[in-house]
C-alpha positions as CSV (number, residue, x, y, z in Angstrom):
1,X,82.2,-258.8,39.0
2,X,80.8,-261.4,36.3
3,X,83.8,-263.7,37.3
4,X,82.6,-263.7,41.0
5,X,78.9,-264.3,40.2
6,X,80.6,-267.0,37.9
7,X,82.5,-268.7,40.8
8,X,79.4,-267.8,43.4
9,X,76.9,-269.4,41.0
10,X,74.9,-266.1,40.6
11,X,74.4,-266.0,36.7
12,X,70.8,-265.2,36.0
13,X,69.5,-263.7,32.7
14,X,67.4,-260.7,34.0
15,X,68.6,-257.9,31.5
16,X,65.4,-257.2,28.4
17,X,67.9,-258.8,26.2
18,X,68.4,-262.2,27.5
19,X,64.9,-262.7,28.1
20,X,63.0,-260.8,24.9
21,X,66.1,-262.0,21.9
22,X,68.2,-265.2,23.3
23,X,66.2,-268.3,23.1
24,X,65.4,-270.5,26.1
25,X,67.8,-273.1,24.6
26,X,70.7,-270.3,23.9
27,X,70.0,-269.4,27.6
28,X,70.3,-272.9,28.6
29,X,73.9,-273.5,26.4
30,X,75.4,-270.4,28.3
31,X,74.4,-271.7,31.9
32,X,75.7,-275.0,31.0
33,X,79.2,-273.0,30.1
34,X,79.6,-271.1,32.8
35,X,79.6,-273.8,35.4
36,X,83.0,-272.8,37.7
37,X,84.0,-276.5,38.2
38,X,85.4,-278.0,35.5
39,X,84.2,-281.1,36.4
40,X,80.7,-279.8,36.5
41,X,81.3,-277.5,33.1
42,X,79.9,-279.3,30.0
43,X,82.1,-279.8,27.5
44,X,82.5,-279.4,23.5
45,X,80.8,-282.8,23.0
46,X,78.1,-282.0,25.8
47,X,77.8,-278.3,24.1
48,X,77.7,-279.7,20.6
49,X,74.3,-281.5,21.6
50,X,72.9,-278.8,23.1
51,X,69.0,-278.1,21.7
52,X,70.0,-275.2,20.2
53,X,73.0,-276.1,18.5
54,X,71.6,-279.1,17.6
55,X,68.0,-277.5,16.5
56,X,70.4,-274.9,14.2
57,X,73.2,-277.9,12.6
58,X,69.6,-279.7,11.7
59,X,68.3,-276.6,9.7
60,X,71.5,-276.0,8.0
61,X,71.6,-279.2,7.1
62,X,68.5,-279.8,5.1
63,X,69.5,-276.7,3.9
64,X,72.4,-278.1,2.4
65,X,70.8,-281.2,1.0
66,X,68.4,-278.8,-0.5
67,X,70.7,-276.8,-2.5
68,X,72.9,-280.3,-3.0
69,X,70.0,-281.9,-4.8
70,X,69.1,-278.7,-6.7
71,X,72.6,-278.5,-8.5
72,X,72.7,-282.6,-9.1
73,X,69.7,-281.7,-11.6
């Protein structure tokens, strides 16, 4: 069934869950995933720059710099 809405293009993000705990750019990452054509599909790069990979790999790394520059002193 979720292979043929796949294929059909019928992914939509109805269920409480999607809409009330994944973000808007989580939701977007997914859509961009589950594109049937491969040509179409994004790929690792194009998924990799994704807002909400990208908005997460920002926070972890000033994180990181934080706790970097904590132990240098």
């Amino acid at each position: 069934m979720v292979k043929k809405r796949i294929v059909d293009g019928n992914v939509d993000f109805r269920d409480n869950i999607w809409a009330e705990e994944v973000s808007k750019e989580a939701r977007e990452l997914v859509m961009m995933l589950l594109v049937y054509d491969y040509l179409e599909r994004a790929t690792v790069y194009g998924a990799l720059r994704s807002a909400w990979i990208v908005r997460d790999d920002d926070a972890l790394r000033d994180a990181y710099r934080k706790r970097i520059s904590t132990a240098l002193f």
